[in-house]
C-alpha positions in Angstrom: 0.0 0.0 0.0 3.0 2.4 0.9 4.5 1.7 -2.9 0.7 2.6 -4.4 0.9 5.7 -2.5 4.4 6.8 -3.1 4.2 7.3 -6.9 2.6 10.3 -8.8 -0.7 10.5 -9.8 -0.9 9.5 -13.7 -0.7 12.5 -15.8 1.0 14.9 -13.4 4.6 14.4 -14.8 4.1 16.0 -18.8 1.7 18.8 -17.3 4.9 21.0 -16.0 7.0 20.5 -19.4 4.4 20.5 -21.7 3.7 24.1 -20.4 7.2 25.0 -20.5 7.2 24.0 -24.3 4.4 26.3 -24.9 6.0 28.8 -23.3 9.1 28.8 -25.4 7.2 28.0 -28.5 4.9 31.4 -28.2 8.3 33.3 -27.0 10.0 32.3 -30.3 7.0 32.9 -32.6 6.8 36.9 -30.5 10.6 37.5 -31.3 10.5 36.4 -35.4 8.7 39.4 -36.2 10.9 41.7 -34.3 13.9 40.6 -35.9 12.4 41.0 -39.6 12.6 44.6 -39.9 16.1 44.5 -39.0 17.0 42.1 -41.2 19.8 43.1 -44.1 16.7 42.0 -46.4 14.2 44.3 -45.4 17.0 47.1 -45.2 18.1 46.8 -48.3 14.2 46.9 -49.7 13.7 49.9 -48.1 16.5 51.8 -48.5 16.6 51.4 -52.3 13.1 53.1 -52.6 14.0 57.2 -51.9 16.8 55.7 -55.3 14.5 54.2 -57.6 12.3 58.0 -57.2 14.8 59.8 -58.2 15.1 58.2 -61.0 12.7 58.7 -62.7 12.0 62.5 -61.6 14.7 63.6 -64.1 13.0 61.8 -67.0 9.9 63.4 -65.9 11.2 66.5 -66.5 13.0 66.0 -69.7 9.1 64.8 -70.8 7.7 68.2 -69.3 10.2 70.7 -70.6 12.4 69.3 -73.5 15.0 71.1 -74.7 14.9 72.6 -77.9 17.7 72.9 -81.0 18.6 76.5 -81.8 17.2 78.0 -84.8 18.9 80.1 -87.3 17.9 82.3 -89.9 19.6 80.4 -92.5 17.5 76.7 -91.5 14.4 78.6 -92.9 14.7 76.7 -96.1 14.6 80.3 -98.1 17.0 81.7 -100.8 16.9 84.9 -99.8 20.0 85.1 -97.7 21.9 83.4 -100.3 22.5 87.1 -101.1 23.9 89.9 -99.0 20.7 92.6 -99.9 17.2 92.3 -100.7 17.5 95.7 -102.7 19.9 98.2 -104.3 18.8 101.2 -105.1 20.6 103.1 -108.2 20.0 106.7 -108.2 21.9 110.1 -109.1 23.8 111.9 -106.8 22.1 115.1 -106.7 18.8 112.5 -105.7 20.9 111.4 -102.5 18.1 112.5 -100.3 15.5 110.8 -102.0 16.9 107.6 -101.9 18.0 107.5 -98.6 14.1 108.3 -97.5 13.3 105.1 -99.5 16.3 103.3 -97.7 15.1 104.3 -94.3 11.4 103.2 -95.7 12.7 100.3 -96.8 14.9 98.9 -93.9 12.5 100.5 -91.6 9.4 98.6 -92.0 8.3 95.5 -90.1 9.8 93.3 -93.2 13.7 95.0 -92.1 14.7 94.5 -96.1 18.4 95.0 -97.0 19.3 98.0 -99.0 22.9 98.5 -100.6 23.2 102.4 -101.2 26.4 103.1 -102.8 27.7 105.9 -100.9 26.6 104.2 -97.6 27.8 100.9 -98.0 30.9 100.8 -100.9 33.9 99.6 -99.8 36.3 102.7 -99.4 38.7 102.4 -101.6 37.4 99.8 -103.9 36.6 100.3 -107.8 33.0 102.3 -108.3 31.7 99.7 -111.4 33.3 97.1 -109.3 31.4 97.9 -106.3 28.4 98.5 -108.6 28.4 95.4 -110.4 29.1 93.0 -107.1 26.6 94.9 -105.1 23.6 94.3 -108.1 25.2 90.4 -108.4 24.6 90.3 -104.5 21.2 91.9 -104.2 17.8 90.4 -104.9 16.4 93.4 -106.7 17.1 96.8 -107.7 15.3 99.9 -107.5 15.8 102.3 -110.5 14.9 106.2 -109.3 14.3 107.3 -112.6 14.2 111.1 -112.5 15.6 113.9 -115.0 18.5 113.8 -113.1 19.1 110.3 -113.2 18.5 110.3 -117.4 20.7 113.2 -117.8 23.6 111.3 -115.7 25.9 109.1 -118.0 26.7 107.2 -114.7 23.3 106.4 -114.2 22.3 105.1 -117.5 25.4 102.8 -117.0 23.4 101.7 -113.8 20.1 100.8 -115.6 22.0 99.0 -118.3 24.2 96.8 -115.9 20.6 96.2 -113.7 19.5 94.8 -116.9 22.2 93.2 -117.8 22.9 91.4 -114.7 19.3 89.6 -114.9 17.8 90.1 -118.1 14.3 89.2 -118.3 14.0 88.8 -114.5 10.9 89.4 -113.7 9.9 91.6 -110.9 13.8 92.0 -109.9 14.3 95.7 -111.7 11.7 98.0 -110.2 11.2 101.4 -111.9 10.3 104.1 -109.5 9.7 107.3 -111.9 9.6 110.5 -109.9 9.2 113.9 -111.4 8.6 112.7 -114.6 5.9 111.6 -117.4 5.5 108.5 -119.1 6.9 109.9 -122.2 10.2 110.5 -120.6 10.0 106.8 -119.4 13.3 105.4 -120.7 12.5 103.1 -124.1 15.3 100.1 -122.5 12.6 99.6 -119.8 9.5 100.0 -122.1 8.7 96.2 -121.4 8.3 96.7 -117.7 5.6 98.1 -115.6 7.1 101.3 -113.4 6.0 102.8 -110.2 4.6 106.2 -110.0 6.3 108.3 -107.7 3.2 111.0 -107.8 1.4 109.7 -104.6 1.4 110.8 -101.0 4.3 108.4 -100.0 6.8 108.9 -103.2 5.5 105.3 -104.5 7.6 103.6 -101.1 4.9 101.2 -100.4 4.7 99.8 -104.2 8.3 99.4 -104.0 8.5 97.4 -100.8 5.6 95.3 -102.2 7.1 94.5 -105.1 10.5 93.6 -103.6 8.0 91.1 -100.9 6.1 90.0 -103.5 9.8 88.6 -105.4 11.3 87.5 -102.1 8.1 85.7 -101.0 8.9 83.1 -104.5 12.0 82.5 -102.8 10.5 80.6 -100.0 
């Protein structure tokens, strides 16, 4: 009877371990998560986030606000400054004035053409036919201010031939202004082209710079 009573009651002995075991079980599942955020895993996954934004800001921005190629004037695609002027004007000497108010019309206006005027713009120095000749071989067109002094200068009538001679049969390249004169005295080697009358309020300016737009604008 002493042996029966001596020994444990059945099912007392795995009650204190099996609660140890639990214990440490639930302990070890509580400290996993702790440790994942620390891991070199999860650092390296959140570290290399702020990178991968900026990134791609700087090809946002190129998207946004491309950069452009310069432009030039000469990319336009147009002839027109294959030559150094848009216009020289051929005049006599005692119609300076006059032909410098066309010039300042001219180069004034919101289309900023190119006049050559010979006392202006000749080279000092150089050779007067010359300087003549290349400056009507480098302009577009040429304005003829036809007055009596301009027939009764040698000089000038030298002008007129070489404008004609330089592009014969141009059309709309020689433009005729006739001031202070009627159409009888309109020179027979420009008969075959249509002049502009210098009679009206502005001297016949605006004609002239039409003209000279309408040639330039076939250019394009």
């Amino acid at each position: 009877m002493a042996s029966s009573t001596s020994l444990p009651a059945p099912g007392s002995r795995p009650k204190k371990p099996l609660g140890k075991m639990a214990d440490w079980f639930r302990q070890t599942l509580l400290k996993k998560p702790k440790k994942r955020p620390d891991s070199p895993e999860s650092t390296s996954s959140d570290t290399s986030q702020p990178p991968s934004q900026d990134r791609l800001s700087p090809s946002l921005s190129l998207v946004t606000s491309p950069s452009l190629p310069p432009t030039h004037a000469s990319d336009s695609g147009s002839s027109r400054w294959s030559k150094d002027y848009d216009v020289c004007v051929c005049h006599s000497e005692e119609d300076l004035v006059a032909a410098q108010n066309l010039v300042s019309y001219l180069e004034g206006s919101s289309t900023s053409l190119r006049c050559f005027l010979q006392l202006r713009d000749a080279t000092p120095g150089g050779a007067i036919v010359s300087e003549l000749c290349q400056a009507l071989n480098n302009s577009h067109c040429r304005v003829l201010l036809i007055t009596p002094g301009f027939l009764q200068d040698p000089w000038c009538k030298y002008q007129m031939l070489q404008a004609l001679t330089e592009a014969p049969g141009a059309e709309g390249r020689t433009i005729p202004l006739l001031s202070g004169l009627s159409r009888d005295a309109y020179p027979p080697e420009l008969r075959f082209m249509y002049y502009v009358d210098g009679r009206g309020p502005d001297g016949g300016f605006r004609q002239v710079k039409e003209a000279v737009m309408r040639y330039l604008q076939t250019l394009s």
